[in-house]
C-alpha positions in Angstrom: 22.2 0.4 -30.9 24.8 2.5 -32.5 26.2 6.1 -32.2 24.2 8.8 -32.0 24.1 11.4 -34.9 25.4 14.1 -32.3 28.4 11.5 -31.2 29.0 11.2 -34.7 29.1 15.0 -35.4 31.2 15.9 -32.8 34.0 13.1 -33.8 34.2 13.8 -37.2 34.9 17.8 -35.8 37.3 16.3 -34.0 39.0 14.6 -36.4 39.0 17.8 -38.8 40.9 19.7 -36.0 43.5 16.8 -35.3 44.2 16.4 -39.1 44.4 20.2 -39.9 47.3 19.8 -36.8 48.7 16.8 -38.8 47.6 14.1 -36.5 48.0 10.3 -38.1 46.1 7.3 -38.7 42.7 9.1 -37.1 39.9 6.7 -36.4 36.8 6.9 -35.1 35.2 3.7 -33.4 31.3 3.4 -32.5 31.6 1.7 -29.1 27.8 2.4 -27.9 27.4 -1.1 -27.7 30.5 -1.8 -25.8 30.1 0.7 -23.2 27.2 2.1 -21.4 29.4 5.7 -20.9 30.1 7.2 -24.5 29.4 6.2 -28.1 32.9 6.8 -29.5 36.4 6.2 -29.6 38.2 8.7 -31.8 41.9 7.9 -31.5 44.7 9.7 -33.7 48.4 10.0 -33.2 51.0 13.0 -33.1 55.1 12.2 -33.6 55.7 14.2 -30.4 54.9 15.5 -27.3 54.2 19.3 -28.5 52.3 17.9 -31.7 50.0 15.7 -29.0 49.5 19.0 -27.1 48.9 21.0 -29.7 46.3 18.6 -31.8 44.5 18.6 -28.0 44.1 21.8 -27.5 42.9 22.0 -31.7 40.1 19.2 -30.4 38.7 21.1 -27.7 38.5 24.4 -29.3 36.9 22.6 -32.5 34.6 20.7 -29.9 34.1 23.8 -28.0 32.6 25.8 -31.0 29.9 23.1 -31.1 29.3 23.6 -27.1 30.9 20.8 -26.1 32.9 20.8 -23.0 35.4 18.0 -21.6 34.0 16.3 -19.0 37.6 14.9 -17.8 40.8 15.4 -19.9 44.0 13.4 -18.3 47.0 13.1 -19.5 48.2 16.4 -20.5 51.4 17.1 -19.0 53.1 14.3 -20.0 52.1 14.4 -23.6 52.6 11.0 -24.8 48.6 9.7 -24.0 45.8 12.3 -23.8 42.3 11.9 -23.2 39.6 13.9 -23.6 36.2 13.0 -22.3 33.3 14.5 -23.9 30.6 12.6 -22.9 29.6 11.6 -26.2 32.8 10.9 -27.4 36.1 10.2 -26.1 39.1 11.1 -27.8 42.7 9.4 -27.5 45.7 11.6 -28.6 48.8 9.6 -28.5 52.4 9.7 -29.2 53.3 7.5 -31.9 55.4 5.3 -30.5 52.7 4.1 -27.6 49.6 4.3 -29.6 51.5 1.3 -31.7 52.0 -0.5 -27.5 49.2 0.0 -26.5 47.1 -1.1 -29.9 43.4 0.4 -28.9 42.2 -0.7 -32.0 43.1 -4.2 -31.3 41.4 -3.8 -28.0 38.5 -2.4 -29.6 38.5 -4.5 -33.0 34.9 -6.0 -32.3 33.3 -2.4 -32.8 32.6 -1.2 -36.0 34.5 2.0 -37.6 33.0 5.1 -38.0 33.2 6.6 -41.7 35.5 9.6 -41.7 35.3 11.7 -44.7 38.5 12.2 -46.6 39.5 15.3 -45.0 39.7 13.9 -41.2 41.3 11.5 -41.3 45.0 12.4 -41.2 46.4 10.7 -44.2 50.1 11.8 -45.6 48.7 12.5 -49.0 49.8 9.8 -51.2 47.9 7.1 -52.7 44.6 9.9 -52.4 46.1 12.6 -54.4 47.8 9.5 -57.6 45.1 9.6 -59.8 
């Protein structure tokens, strides 16, 4: 079983609003076999505590547009590790510094990445624009 095409849809919005607020290294994990609750893991990473709120609040408005609401969202007010539950998909907004700590993608290695086109997935430029 993998991630359904909605699940899919809704993180690569997602991903679009975090990397239109700058957000790094965004991934997006299919974890529908993993876990019976949701399908996907998107997880990105802001350099501070306003850039985590901000990329948040870009992810539910983006999500919002598509009539998805958060089921659960904890985290908020401390900034450093937000997550948003869609249902669907779940999305992990962290500070820099702990998303490196904590290493979800190591927890989560065993599932297989979602293909994010170029535009969500929060790269500094570089090596994509050399040609």
């Amino acid at each position: 079983m993998t991630a359904t095409d909605r699940a899919v849809e809704l993180a690569i919005a997602a991903a679009r609003a975090a990397s239109d607020l700058k957000a790094q290294e965004i991934i997006a994990l299919d974890v529908s076999e993993q876990l019976v609750l949701t399908d996907v893991f998107l997880i990105a990473s802001g350099t501070n505590e306003r850039q985590v709120g901000a990329i948040v609040d870009a992810v539910e408005e983006a999500l919002h547009k598509l009539g998805s609401k958060p089921v659960r969202r904890e985290g908020k007010a401390q900034g450093r590790w937000v997550l948003i539950d869609f249902g669907d998909v779940v999305v992990h907004v962290q500070h820099a510094e702990d998303r490196v700590y904590y290493a979800l993608e190591r927890l989560w290695k065993d599932c297989p990445l979602i293909e994010l086109p170029a535009d969500a997935r929060g790269e500094d430029g570089g090596s994509a624009d050399d040609e």
